[in-house]
C-alpha positions as CSV (number, residue, x, y, z in Angstrom):
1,X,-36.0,58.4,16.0
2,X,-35.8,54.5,15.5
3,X,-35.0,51.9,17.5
4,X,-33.8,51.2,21.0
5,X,-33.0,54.9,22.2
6,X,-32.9,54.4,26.0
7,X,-30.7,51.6,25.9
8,X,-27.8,53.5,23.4
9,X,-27.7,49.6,21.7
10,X,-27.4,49.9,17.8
11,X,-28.1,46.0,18.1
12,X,-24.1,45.0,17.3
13,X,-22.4,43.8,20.9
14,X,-19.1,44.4,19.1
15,X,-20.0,48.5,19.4
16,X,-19.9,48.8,23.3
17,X,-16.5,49.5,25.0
18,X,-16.9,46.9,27.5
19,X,-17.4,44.4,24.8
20,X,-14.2,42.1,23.8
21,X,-11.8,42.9,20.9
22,X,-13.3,42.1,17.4
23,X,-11.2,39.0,17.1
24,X,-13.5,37.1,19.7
25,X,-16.7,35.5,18.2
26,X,-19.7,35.1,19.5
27,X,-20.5,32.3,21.2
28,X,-22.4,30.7,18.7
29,X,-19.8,31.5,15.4
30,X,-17.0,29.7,17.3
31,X,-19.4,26.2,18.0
32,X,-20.4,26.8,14.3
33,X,-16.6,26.8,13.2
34,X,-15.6,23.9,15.0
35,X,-18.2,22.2,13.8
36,X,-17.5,22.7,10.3
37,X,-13.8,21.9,11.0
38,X,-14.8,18.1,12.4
39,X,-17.1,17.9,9.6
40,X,-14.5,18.8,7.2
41,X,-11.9,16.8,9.1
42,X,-14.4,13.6,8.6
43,X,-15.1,14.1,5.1
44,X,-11.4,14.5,4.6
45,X,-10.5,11.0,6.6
46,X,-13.5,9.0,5.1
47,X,-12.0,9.9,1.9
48,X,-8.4,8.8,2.7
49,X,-9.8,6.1,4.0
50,X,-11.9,5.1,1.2
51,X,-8.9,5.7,-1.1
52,X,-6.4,3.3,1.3
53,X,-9.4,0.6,0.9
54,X,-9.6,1.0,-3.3
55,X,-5.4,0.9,-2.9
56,X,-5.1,-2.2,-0.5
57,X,-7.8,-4.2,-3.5
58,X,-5.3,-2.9,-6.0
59,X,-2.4,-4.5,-4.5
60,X,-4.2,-7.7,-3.5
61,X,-5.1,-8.3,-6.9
62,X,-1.8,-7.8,-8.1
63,X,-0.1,-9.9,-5.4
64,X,-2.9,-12.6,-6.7
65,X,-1.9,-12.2,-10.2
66,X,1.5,-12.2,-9.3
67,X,1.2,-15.4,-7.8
68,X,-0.8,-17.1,-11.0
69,X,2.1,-16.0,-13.2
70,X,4.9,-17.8,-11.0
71,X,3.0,-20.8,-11.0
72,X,2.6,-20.8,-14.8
73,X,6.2,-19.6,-15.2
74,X,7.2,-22.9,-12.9
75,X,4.9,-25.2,-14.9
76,X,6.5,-24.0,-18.0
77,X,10.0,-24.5,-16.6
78,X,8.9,-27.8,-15.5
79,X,8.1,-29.1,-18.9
80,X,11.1,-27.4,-20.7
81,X,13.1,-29.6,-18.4
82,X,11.0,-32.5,-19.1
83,X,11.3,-31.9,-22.8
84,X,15.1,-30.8,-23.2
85,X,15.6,-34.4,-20.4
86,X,13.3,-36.2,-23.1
87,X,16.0,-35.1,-25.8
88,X,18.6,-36.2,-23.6
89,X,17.5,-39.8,-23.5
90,X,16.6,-40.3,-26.6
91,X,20.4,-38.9,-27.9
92,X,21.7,-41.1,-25.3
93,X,19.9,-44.1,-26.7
94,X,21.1,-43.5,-30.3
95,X,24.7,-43.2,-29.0
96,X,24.2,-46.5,-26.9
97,X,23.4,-47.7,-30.0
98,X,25.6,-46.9,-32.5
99,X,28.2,-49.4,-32.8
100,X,31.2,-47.5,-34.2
101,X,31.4,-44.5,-31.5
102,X,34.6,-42.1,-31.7
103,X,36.2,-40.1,-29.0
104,X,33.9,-37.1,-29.1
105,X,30.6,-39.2,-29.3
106,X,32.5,-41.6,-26.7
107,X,32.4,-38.3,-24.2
108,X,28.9,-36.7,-25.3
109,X,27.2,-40.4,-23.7
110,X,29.6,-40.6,-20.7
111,X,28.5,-37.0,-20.1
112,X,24.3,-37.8,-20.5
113,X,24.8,-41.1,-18.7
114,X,26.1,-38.7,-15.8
115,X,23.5,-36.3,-16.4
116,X,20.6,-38.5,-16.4
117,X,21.3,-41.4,-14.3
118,X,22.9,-39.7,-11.4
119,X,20.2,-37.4,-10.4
């Protein structure tokens, strides 16, 4: 005969009647399990947290961006109004000009005098 006769142990403490129910663990499986789970738990949240970071850059740089374009879509408006004001005052001097001016062309310089000198 092998092993530990006198004792009646077949070395699993899961065989004795006064043991607990098979769904307790040993001592030693349980630390074990929660120690994966925190470990797992971490991994997970330096993950999520490594993706907010990458997300948060994204957006910066697009907010930046963002903000380049409306400044170069305002200097762009700023010298189309320059330009089409420039056209203005130069029509407006070639009306001024002119010395036979009939009703319609009599309007179009009251209407750019308005325009340009009442700003």
């Amino acid at each position: 005969m092998g092993g530990n006769v006198g004792s009646g142990s077949s070395g699993s403490r899961r065989s004795h009647e006064d043991s607990v129910g098979s769904s307790a663990r040993p001592m030693g499986r349980e630390a074990a399990k929660k120690k994966g789970k925190m470990k797992s738990k971490g991994e997970t949240l330096e993950k999520v947290e490594k993706e907010w970071v990458q997300f948060k850059e994204l957006k910066e740089q697009e907010i930046e961006q963002l903000k380049e374009l409306t400044l170069v879509k305002q200097q762009k408006n700023k010298l189309l109004q320059e330009k089409t004001q420039a056209k203005k005052m130069k029509m407006y001097l070639k009306l001024r000009d002119e010395e036979h001016v009939d009703d319609r062309k009599k309007e179009l310089l009251e209407k750019l005098e308005r325009e340009l000198f009442e700003n």
